[in-house]
N, C-alpha and C positions, 0 to 999 in steps of 0.2 A: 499858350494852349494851341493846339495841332489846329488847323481848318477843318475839321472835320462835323460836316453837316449832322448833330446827333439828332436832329428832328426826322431826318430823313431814314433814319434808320425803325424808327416806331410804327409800330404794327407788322413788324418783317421778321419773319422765324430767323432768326440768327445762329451760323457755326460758327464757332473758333475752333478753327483745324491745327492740330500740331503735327509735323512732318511724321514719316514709318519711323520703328525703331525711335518714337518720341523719348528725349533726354531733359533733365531737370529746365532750360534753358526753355525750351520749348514748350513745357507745361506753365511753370513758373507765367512766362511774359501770358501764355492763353488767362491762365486764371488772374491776372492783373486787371485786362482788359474785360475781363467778366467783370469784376471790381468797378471799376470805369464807369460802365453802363449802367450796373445796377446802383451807382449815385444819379443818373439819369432817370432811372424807372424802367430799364430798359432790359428783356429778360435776353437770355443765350444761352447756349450749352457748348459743351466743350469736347471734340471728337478726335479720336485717334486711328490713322488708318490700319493698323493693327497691331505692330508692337510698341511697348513700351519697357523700357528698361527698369533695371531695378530700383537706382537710386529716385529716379519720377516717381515711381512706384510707390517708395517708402515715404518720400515729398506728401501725394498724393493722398496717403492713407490717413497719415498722422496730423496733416491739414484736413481733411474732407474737400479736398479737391475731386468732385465728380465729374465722368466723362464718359462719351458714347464710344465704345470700339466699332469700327466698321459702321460709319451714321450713312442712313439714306440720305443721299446730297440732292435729291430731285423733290425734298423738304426744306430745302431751305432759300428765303429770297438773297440772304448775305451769309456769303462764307469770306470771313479773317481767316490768313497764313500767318503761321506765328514759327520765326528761326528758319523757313525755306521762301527760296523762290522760282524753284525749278520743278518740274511735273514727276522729274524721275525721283523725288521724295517722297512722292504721293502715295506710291506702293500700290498695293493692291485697286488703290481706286484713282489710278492714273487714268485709264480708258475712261469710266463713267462722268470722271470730271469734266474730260475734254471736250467729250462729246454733249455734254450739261451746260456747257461752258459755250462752244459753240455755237451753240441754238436759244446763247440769251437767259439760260434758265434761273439764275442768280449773277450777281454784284461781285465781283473780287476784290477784296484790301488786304494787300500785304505789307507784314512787319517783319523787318529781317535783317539783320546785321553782315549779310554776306555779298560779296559783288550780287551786283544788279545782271541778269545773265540774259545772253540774245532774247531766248524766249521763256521769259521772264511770266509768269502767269499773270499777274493784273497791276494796274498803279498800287501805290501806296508811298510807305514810308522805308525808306533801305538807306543804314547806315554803316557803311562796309568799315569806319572809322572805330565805331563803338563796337566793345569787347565782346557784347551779349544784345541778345535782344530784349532783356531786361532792361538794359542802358538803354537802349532805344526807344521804350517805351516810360521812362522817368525823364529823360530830355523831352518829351511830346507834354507829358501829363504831370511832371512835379510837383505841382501845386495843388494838384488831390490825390496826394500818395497818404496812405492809411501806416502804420507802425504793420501790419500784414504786409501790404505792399510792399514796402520798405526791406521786410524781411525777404519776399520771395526776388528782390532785386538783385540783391547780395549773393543769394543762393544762384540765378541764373549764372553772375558776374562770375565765382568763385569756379563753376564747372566750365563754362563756356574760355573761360582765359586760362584754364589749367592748372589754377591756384597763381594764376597773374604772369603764367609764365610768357603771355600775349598780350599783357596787359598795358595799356598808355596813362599816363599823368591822368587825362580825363577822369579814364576808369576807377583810379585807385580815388582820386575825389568821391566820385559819385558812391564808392563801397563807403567810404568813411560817413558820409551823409546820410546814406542809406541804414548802416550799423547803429549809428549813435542814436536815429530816431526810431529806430525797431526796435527798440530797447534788450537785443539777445547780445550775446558774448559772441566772440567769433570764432569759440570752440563750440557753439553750437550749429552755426553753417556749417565748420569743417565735419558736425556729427552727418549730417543730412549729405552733404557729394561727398561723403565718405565711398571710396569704389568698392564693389564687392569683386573682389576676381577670383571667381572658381577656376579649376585646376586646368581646364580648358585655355585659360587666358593666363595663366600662371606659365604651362606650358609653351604658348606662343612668345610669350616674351624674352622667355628663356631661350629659345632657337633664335627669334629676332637678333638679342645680344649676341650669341654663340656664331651666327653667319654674317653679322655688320663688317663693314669695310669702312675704312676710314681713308679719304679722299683730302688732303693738303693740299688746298690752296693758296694765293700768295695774302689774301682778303677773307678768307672763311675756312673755316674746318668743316665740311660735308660727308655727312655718315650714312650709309645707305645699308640695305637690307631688303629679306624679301621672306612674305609670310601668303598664307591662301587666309587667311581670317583675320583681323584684329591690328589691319594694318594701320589705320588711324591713332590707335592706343597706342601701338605700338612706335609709330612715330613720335610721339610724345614722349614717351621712357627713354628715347637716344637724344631727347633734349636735354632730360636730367641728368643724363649721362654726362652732356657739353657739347654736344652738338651746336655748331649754330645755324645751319639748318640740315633736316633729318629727311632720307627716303624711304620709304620703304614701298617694294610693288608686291606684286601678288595677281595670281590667277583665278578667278571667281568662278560660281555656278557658269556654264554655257561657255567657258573660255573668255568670258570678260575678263580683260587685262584691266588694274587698279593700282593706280599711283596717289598714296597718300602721303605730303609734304605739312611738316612743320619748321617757323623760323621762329629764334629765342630774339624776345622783346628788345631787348638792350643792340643786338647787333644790327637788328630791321631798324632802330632808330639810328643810328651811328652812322649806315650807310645806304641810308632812304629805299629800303628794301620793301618790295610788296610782294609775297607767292603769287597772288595773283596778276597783276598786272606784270610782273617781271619774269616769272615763269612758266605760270600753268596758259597763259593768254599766248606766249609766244609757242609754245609745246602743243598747245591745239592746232595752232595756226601751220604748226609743219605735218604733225601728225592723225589732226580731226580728234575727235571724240567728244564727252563731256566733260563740263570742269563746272565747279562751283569751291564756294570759301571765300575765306576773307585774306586779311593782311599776313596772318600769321597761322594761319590752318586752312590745308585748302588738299582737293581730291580731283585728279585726275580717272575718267573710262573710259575704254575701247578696244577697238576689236585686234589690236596689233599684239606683236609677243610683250609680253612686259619685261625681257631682257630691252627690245628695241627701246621702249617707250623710256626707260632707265636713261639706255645711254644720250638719247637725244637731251634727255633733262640735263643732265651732268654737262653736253657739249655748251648748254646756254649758261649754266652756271660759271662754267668757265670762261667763255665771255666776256663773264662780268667780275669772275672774282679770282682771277689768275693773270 
């Protein structure tokens, strides 16, 4: 069991924040840790800074997963991070935090699966090893994991690893432990991170494919590309492709330049690969910007062309694997 003082949390308005744009992984691990508490006696609610995707969405609906959009945080004495640990996830209520934040106004504990980043919002628990922050939170708490529990573990695991496509020995344990005591099929997770892609993202992936280059290495095959939307997904589709590891950049609202990298499971183990620590950490380091992710998904921001930001990535990849 975690060290975590539960007495000290009683009589204190509690949020569970899940990052902008919250995704199954992020809701999932919040409403665990409601779970948690309320075997303690201990109430919370569960807040999203303002979108939520679909699949959460349908998660949400058909569980009764309740949750505040847009919550006054100047109400609450403890806010939980659940799947972030960087401010720029915060979205719309990045300024209000900070400055809340600041001045004492509440407690920060974060849960989070992704590098631990300079300025990192509050202590906690970060496990950049574990697939999800569902694993995260059943490595702390296993021992009062409910057949619910159990269920929303599997779901976080199943979206957050891509259907395992980032997935470690650990992870696939913990899905199998998690499955067999949730008592569901595992055509019934695949019902739930089933993707919905509207023709918007249908669209993007199809030009992703249609403009990717493929980069021969003498150690890896590297397939790059470039979209203004959906770069993330889109990196992931050049995994299933065979990639083994995918770029793809793109120019955002404001000219924010966005490097979104994914690496396939099997080749990050074979030749002790991390995005983060072997890429995006050294690619900041020439070019600034922000970075956050894990081992095997990880995003690149900043204010340079996203042609430059490309090639510098490629020059370190090469580095390493040519």
């Amino acid at each position: 069991m975690v060290s975590l003082n539960f007495a000290s949390f009683r009589g204190k308005s509690i949020l569970l924040l899940c990052h902008d744009h919250a995704d199954i992984d992020s809701v999932a691990s919040a409403a665990i840790f409601r779970d948690v508490l309320k075997t303690k006696k201990i109430k919370s609610e569960i807040g999203i800074p303002k979108h939520i995707n679909d699949q959460a969405i349908n998660l949400s609906l058909k569980n009764k997963i309740s949750f505040v959009v847009n919550p006054k945080l100047e109400k609450y004495d403890l806010i939980s991070l659940f799947d972030f640990n960087d401010y720029e996830q915060l979205g719309p209520l990045r300024k209000s935090f900070s400055k809340l934040q600041k001045k004492g106004c509440f407690e920060v504990i974060t849960f989070d699966h992704h590098e631990k980043e300079k300025r990192s919002i509050g202590k906690g628990f970060i496990d950049p090893k574990a697939g999800s922050t569902t694993e995260v939170l059943y490595n702390l708490f296993d021992g009062t994991f409910t057949k619910k529990m159990c269920f929303y573990t599997c779901m976080g695991i199943i979206e957050d690893t891509g259907k395992f496509l980032v997935a470690s020995k650990d992870t696939f344990e913990i899905f199998s432990k998690c499955l067999t005591k949730s008592e569901k099929k595992y055509s019934k997770v695949l019902e739930f991170a089933k993707q919905i892609i509207n023709k918007e993202e249908r669209v993007a992936f199809l030009k992703a494919a249609n403009r990717a280059k493929i980069i021969g290495m003498k150690k890896a095959l590297i397939v790059t590309s470039n979209l203004s939307f959906y770069q993330g997904d889109a990196a992931t589709k050049l995994l299933e492709f065979g990639a083994n590891i995918s770029l793809v950049v793109g120019v955002e609202k404001k000219g924010v330049a966005v490097l979104s990298a994914r690496a396939e499971t099997s080749f990050k183990e074979e030749n002790n690969f991390n995005l983060m620590k072997h890429l995006l950490v050294p690619l900041q380091r020439k070019v600034g910007g922000e970075i956050g992710g894990h081992s095997g998904a990880a995003q690149w921001k900043g204010n340079i062309s996203d042609k430059k930001v490309l090639s510098e990535a490629i020059t370190i990849l090469k580095k390493k694997f040519d």
